[in-house]
C-alpha positions as CSV (number, residue, x, y, z in Angstrom):
1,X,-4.9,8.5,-56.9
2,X,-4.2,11.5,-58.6
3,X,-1.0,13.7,-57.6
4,X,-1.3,17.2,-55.4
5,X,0.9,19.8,-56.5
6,X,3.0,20.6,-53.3
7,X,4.3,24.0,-54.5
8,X,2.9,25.5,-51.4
9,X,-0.6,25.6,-53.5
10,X,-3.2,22.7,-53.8
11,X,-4.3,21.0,-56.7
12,X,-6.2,18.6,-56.1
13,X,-7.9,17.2,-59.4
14,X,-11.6,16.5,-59.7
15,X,-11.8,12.8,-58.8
16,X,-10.5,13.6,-55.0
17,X,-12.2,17.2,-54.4
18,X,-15.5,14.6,-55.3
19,X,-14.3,11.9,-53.0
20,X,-14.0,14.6,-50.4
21,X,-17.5,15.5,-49.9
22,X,-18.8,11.5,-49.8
23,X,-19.9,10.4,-46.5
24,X,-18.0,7.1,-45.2
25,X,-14.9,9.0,-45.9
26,X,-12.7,7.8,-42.9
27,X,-8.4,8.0,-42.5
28,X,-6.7,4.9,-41.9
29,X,-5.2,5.0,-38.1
30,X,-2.4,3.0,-36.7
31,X,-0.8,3.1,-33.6
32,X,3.1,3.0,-33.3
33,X,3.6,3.1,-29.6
34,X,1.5,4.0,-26.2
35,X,-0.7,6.9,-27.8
36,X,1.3,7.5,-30.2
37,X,-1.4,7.5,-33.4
38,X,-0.3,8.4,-37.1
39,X,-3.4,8.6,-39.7
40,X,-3.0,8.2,-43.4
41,X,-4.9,9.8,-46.1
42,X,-6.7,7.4,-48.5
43,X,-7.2,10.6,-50.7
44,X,-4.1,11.9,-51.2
45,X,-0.6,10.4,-51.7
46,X,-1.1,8.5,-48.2
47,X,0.1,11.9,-46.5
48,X,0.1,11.6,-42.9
49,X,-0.7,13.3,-39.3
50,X,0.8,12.2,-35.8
51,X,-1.1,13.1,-32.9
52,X,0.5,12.2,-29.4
53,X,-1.3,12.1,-26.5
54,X,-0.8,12.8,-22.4
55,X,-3.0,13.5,-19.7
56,X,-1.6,17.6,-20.1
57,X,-2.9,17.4,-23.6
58,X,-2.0,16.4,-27.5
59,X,0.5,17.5,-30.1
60,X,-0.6,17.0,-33.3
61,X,2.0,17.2,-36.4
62,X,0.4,18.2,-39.8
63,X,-3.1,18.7,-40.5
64,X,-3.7,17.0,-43.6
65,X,-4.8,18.9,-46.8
66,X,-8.8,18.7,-46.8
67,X,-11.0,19.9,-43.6
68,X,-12.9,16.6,-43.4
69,X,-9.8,14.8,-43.1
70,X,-8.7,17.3,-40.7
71,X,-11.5,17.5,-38.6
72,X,-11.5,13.7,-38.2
73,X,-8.0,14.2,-36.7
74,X,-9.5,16.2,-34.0
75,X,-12.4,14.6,-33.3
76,X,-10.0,11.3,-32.6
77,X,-8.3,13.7,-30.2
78,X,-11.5,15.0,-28.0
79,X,-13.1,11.5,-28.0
80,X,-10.2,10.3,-26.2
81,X,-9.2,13.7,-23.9
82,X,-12.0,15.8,-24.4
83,X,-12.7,19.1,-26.0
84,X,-9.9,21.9,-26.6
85,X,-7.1,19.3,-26.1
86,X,-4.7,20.2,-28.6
87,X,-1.9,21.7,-27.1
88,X,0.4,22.3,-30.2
89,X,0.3,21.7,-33.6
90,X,3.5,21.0,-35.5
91,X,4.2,22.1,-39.3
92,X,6.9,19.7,-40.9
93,X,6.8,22.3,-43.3
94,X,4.9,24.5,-45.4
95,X,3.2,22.4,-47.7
96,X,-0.4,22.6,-48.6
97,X,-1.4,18.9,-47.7
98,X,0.9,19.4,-44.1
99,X,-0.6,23.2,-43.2
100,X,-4.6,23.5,-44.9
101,X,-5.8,22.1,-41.6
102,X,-4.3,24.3,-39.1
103,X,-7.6,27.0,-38.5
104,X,-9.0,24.0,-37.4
105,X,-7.2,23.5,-34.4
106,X,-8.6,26.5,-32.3
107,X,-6.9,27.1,-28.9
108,X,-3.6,25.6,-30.0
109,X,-0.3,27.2,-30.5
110,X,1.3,25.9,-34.1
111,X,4.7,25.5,-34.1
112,X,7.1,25.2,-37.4
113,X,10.6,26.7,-38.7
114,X,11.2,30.5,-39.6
115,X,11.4,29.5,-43.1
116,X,7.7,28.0,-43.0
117,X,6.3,31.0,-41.7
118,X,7.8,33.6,-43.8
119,X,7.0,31.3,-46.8
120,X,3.1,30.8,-46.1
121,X,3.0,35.1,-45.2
122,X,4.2,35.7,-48.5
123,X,3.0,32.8,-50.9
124,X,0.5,31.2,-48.9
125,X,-3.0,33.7,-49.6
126,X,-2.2,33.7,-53.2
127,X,-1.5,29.9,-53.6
128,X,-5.0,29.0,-51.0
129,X,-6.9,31.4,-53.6
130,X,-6.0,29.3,-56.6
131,X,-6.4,26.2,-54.7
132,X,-9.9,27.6,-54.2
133,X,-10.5,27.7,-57.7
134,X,-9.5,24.7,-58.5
135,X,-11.0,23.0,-55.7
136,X,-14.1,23.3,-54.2
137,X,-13.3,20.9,-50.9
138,X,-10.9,23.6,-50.0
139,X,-13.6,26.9,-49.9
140,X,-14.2,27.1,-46.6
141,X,-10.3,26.7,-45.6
142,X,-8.2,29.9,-43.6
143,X,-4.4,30.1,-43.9
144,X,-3.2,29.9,-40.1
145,X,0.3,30.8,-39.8
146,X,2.7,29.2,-37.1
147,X,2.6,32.0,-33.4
148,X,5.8,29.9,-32.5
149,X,9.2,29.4,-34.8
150,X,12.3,28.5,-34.9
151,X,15.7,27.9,-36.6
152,X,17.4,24.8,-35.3
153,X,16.0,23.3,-32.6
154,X,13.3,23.2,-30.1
155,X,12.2,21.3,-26.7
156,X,8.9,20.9,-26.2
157,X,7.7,19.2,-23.1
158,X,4.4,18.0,-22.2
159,X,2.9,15.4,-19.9
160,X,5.7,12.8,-19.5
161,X,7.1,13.0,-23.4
162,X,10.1,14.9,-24.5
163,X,9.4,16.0,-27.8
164,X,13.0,17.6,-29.9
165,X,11.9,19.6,-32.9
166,X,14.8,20.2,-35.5
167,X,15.6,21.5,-38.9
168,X,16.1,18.8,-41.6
169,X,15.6,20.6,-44.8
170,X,15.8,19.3,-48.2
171,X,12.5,18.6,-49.0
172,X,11.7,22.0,-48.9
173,X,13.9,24.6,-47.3
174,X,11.6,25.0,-44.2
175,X,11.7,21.0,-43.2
176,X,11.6,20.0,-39.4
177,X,11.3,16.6,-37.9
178,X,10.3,15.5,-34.4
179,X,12.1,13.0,-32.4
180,X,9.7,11.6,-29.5
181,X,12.5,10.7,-27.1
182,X,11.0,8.1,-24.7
183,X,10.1,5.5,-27.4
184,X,12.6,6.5,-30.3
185,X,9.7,7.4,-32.8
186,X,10.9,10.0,-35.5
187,X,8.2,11.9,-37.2
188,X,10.2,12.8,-40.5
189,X,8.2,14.7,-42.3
190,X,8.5,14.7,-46.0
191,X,12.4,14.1,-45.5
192,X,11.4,10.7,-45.2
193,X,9.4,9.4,-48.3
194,X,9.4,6.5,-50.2
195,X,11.2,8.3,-52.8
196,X,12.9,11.2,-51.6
197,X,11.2,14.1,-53.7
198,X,13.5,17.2,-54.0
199,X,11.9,19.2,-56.7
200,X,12.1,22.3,-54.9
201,X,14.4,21.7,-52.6
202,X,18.3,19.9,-52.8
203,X,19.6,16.4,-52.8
204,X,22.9,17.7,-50.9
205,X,20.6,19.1,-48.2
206,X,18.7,16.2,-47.8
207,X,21.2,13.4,-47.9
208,X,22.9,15.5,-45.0
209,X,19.2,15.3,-43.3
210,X,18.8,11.8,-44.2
211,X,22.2,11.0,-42.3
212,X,21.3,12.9,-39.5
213,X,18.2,11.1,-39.3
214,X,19.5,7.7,-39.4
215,X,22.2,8.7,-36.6
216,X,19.2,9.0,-34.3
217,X,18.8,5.3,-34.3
218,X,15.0,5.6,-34.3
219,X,12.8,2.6,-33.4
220,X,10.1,4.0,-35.6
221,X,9.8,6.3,-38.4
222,X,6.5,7.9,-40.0
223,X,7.4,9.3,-43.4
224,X,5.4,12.0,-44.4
225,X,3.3,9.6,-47.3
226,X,3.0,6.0,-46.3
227,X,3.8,3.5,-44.0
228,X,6.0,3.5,-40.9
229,X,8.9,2.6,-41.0
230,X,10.0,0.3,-38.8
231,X,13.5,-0.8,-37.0
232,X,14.9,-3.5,-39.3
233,X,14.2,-1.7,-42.3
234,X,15.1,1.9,-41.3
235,X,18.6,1.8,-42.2
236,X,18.2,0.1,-45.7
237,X,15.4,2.6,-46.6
238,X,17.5,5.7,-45.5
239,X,20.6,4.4,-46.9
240,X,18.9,3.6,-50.0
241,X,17.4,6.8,-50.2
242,X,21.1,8.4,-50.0
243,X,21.9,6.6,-52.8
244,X,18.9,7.3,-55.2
245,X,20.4,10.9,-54.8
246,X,23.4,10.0,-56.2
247,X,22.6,7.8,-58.7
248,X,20.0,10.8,-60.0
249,X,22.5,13.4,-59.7
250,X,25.0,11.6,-61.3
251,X,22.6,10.4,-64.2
252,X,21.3,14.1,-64.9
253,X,24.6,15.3,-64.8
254,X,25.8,12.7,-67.4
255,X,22.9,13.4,-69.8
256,X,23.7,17.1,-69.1
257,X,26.7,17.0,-70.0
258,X,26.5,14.8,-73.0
259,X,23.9,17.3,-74.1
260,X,20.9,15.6,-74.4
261,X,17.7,17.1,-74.6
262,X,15.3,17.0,-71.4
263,X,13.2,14.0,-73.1
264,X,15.8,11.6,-72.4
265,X,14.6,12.1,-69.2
266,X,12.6,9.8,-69.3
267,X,15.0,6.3,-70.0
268,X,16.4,7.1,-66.4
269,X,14.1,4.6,-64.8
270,X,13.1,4.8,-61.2
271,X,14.2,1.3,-60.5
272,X,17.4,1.7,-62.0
273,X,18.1,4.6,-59.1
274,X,17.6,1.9,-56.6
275,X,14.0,2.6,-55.3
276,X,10.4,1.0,-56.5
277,X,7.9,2.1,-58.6
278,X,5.0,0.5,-56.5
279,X,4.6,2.7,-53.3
280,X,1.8,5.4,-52.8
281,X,-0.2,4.0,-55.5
282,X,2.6,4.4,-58.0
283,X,3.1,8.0,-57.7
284,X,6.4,7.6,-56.8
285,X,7.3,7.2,-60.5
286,X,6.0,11.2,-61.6
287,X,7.9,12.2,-58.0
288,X,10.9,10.5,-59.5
289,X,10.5,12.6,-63.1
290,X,9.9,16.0,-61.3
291,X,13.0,15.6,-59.5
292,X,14.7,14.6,-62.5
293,X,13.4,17.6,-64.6
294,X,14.2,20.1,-61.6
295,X,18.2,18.8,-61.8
296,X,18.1,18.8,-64.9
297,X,17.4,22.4,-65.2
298,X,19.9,23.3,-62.2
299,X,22.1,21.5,-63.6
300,X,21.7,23.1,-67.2
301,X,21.9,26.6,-65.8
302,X,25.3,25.8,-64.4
């Protein structure tokens, strides 16, 4: 597994744009509750989609970053409700592996934050251009901005489910998480990794999100990349994602301050924050590095 820039762009290096186009290719489904389905990519970083489903029709949050994927997502839909059931499509944020999928989902209104829409008008042509040339599995993609947006928070209702859309940035400024209220199942976005990844985004902000988070007492939660997370280990894993913000602020800011070159970096071990080097196929440890190189040059600046 090779690592997708999530700068808004996609790079997807050669091994996965080739894996792409192979036939077989199929995403790993679970189910989490009564139709309530989460895939995960086997391509990239284990990034997820949700789709929930009612007799009125789906909502499906995040697209995944390559069209077969994508189109495997809705095909999953119409064999089970029929053709053109996609109500809504939800953006956790603007991310290329969250958003490439969208023009996919014809007939459906996509739904994400103000931030997520502004950002993908401004950035998104240019960054889906170089993505282009860098990856042929993304040529035939279109850039489909959100139609509806918001700033805080949003009720969607459909069928019998209760869907509460908020803002839980962090991750990225844009960030949104839905809470399915009848069974408890958050849907976190990339607020909830397996290490939290705040490159471009801020550990204050997202320890506040994580606690808001937790506060819901969810009975489920599906990260953005990986597994769900179930109810006995949701509190540990968001308490102990808290804590790997400290520990990495804290530890940049000593190095920082000592003034030791951005090398040294590198003797901050993942493990010695509090959180694994094993999940998503070990790409948890170069998440863990680009966070510490974007505090460390924050933090330098300051």
């Amino acid at each position: 597994m090779r690592y997708l820039d999530v700068s808004g762009g996609a790079r997807l290096l050669e091994e996965e744009a080739g894996g792409a186009g192979k036939e077989g290719v199929s995403l790993r489904l679970d189910r989490v509750a009564e139709d309530i389905f989460i895939f995960v990519s086997d391509y990239y970083a284990q990034v997820t989609a949700t789709v929930l489903l009612t007799p009125q029709g789906a909502v499906v949050v995040d697209t995944m970053p390559l069209p077969r994927e994508a189109r495997q997502v809705l095909s999953f839909v119409e064999s089970q409700l029929g053709p053109g059931a996609v109500r809504y499509v939800v953006n956790s944020h603007h991310h290329a592996d969250h958003v490439y999928g969208n023009y996919l989902f014809e007939g459906a209104q996509i739904i994400a934050h103000d931030a997520c829409r502004d950002i993908l008008e401004r950035l998104g042509p240019q960054s889906l251009e170089q993505a282009k040339r860098d990856t042929p599995a993304l040529a035939e993609i279109e850039l489909r901005l959100p139609d509806i947006t918001f700033q805080k928070e949003l009720h969607i209702h459909l069928g019998h489910r209760h869907l509460y859309l908020f803002h839980t940035p962090g991750h990225s400024p844009d960030g949104i998480s839905v809470f399915v209220l009848e069974e408890k199942v958050l849907i976190a976005g990339d607020a909830v990794m397996p290490v939290p990844h705040i490159a471009l985004g801020s550990p204050a902000e997202l320890s506040e999100s994580l606690a808001a988070l937790k506060a819901l007492k969810p009975a489920f939660i599906v990260q953005g990349h990986g597994n769900v997370l179930l109810r006995g280990e949701i509190d540990e894993e968001l308490d102990g994602s808290i804590g790997y913000l400290a520990a990495i602020v804290s530890k940049v800011n000593q190095l920082v301050q000592r003034g030791d070159p951005p090398q040294k970096l590198r003797e901050i071990d993942i493990e010695s924050c509090g959180k694994s080097r094993i999940p998503l196929d070990g790409l948890v440890s170069r998440l863990h590095l680009s966070n510490l190189v974007s505090l460390y040059r924050t933090l330098s600046k300051k």
